[in-house]
Each structure stands twice: as structure tokens, then as C-alpha cells.
N, C-alpha and C positions, 0 to 999 in steps of 0.2 A: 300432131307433128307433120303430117302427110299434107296440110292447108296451107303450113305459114312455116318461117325459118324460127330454129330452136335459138330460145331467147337470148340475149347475148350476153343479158345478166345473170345466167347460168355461170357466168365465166366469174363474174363475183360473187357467187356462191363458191366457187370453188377454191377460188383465193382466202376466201373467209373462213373456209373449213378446215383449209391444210396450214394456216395460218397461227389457226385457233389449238392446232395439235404440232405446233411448231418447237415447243419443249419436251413432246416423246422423242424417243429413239427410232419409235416403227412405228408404221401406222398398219391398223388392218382393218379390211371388212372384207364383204362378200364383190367379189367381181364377175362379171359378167363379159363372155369374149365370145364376137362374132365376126364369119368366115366371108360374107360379101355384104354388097351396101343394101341389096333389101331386105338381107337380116336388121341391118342395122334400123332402116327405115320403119320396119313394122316391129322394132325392140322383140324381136323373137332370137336371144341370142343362140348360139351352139354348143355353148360351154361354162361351166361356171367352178370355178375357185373358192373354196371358203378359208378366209384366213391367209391369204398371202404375205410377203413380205413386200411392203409397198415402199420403194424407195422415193422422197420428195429432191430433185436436185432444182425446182425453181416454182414457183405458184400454175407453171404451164410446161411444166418436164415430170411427169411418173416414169417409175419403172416397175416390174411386176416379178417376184422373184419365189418360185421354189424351195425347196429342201434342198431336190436333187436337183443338179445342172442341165440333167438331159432335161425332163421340164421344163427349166427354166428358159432354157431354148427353142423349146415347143411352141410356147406363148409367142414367141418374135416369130417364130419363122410361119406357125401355121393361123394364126389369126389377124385380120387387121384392122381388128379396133375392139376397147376394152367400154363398161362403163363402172361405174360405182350405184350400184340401185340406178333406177329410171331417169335419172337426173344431168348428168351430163357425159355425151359421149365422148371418147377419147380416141383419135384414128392413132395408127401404130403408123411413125416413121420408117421403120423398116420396109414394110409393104409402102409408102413413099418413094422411097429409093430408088426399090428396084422397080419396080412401075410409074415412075413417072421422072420427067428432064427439069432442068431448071434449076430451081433453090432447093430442093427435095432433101439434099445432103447437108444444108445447115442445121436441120433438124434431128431432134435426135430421142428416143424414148416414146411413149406415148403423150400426145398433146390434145388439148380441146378442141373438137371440130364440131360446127354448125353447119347445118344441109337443109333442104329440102327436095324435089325432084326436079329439081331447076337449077341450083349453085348449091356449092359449097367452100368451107373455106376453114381455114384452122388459125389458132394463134398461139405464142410464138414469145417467148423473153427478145426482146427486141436489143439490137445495140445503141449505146449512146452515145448521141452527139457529137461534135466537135465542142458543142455549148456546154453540152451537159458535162464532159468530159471536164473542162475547162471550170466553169461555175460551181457542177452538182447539178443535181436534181430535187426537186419539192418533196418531203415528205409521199404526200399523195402518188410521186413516181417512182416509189421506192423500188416496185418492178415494172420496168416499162415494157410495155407488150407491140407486139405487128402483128400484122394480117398477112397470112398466106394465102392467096388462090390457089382452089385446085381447077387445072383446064384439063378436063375430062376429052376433049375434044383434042386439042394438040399434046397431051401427056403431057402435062407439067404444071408445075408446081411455082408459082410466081410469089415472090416479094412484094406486098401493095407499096411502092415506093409512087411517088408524083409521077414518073414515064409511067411505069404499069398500070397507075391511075387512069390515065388519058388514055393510055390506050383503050382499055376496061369500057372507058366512055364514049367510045366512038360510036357504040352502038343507042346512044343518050345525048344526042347534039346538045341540047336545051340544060341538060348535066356537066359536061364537059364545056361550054361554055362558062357556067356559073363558076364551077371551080379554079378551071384555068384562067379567069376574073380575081381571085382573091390573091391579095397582095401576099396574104401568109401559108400558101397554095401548099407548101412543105413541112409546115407543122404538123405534128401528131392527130393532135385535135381536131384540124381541119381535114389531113387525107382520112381518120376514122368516119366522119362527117359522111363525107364523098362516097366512101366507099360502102357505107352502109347503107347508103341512098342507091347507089349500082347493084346492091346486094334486094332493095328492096324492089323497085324495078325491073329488074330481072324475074325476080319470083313470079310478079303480075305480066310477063310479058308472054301472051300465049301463041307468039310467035317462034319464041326460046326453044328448041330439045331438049328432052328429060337429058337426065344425065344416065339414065338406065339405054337409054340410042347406045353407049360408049361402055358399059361397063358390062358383067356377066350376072 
């Protein structure tokens, strides 16, 4: 994990699994909850829970929940970020919030976040459309998902929208060209494209700062 960005088909593993236990009531396993990001980075957590009460409100919203209340509160306020086994990390919105400007506050619960010592970025039940509103959506989008940046550097938390896109890219002329070229520069598909092209880019750019420059 410390070479390359955590894979993003972890994110469809995780849809497949809470999917797949979409007719329990509760789900449980063992969770795993850590205090800063080079806990997270080198999966040395701080904390662990056996048997929680694992609330699902979307394929990229948990919630983590105790017997007792005070507990239950303990997980929001003193961790910020959970996983399930070694598999896919979850940053806590909470610690979001209060730490960083922007979109920080659409989010809510623990969601899926991808990092490595270069970017990171979380995602997000997305909203839909004017189109999709209008139309529907395909089968295959039955939850449509976004990308959130996290800017370690300006504290905040960005919406990958087409502006944030280009912005992103300014630092990828030969990127931000390409993109801002495609006639369908605002679709899904395409800013996911884009932006994981900037996400991979980044990674190799050994001009970039860790994101540990910014964080404790």
C-alpha cells in the first residue's frame, strides 16, 4: 500500500459484500479503528471492536454503533478512520468536518477512502442528474457514486465536479487539455476517467509533498 493507490476495486468489493447481506437486519464483524493517517498507512490500527452494530444507509455510508451510547460516541469523536479486516479503509466524516473546509459537510458516517503518501480521496453516494432525475438511471447505476478530494494542503475537501476537475489539472497541462477536449467532459464516466488519471499522476510525481508535510 505505501507504492501504489489502494485499488479502487476495493470499492466493488464493498458494494458486493454489503449488497450480498442486504436482507439481514445488522451486519457484524471485527473492526478495526485508527487515530492518524500513518496508523492508517502502515494498517497498524489503535483500536478494535468485535461484533459491532454496523448500520448500512448506502453501499458508501457505515455507521458503527455500540450497546452503550457513550461508546458509541467515542468511535466518532476519537478515531478517524475504521476498516473491516485489511481490505478496505473507511475515513470518518466526522473528523472531515471538523478538520477540513469545502464539501466536508455533505458527507456523513464512515465512507471509503483511497490514499497513498501522495493523494487521497474518498467516495460518496453521488446525486442525480437533471437527466437521471428525469429519465432514471441504468440498472448498473442503481447507486451512483463521486469522488471527493482531500487537499491536505488548503484543508478541504472537494467535490470532483468538471471545475474541480480542471482545476486538479493544472498541474497536468497535456491532462487538462485532453479532458477539457471531450465533448462529454461532464459525464460520470468521463470526469471518473480524468480524475483517476490525476490521481495516478500524482502518485508518480516526485515533485508532489507527502501528504504527511500537512498532517500529524
Amino acid at each position: 500500500m505505501k507504492d501504489c493507490m489502494r485499488n479502487i476495486w476495493l470499492v466493488v468489493m464493498l458494494v458486493c459484500s454489503l449488497h450480498s447481506l442486504a436482507g439481514e437486519q445488522e451486519l457484524r464483524d471485527t473492526v478495526y479503528f485508527y487515530n492518524n493517517w500513518e496508523q492508517m498507512f502502515n494498517l497498524d490500527p489503535k483500536g478494535i471492536v468485535v461484533d459491532p452494530y454496523i448500520e448500512q444507509m448506502s453501499p458508501f455510508e457505515l455507521h458503527f454503533y455500540m450497546s452503550e451510547d457513550e461508546l458509541s460516541e467515542m468511535i466518532v469523536k476519537k478515531h478517524i478512520a475504521a476498516s473491516l479486516g485489511d481490505s478496505v479503509m473507511l475515513i470518518n466524516t466526522y473528523y472531515l468536518s471538523k478538520n477540513f473546509k469545502g464539501d466536508a459537510n455533505r458527507l456523513s458516517g464512515f465512507i471509503p477512502v483511497f490514499f497513498n503518501d501522495k493523494v487521497a480521496y474518498a467516495v460518496y453516494t453521488g446525486d442525480p442528474s437533471v437527466k437521471e432525475i428525469l429519465f432514471g438511471s441504468s440498472e448498473d447505476d442503481e447507486w451512483l457514486m463521486e469522488y471527493y478530494y482531500i487537499d491536505f494542503q488548503n484543508n478541504k475537501v472537494k467535490r470532483v465536479t468538471p471545475s474541480v476537475l480542471s482545476e486538479l489539472l493544472e498541474d497536468y497541462h497535456d491532462l487538462k487539455v485532453r479532458y477539457e477536449g471531450m465533448k462529454d467532459y461532464k459525464k460520470r464516466h468521463i470526469i471518473e476517467y480524468y480524475f483517476l488519471k490525476y490521481v495516478e499522476r500524482a502518485t508518480q510525481d516526485i515533485m508532489r509533498p507527502s501528504i504527511f508535510n500537512f498532517v500529524e
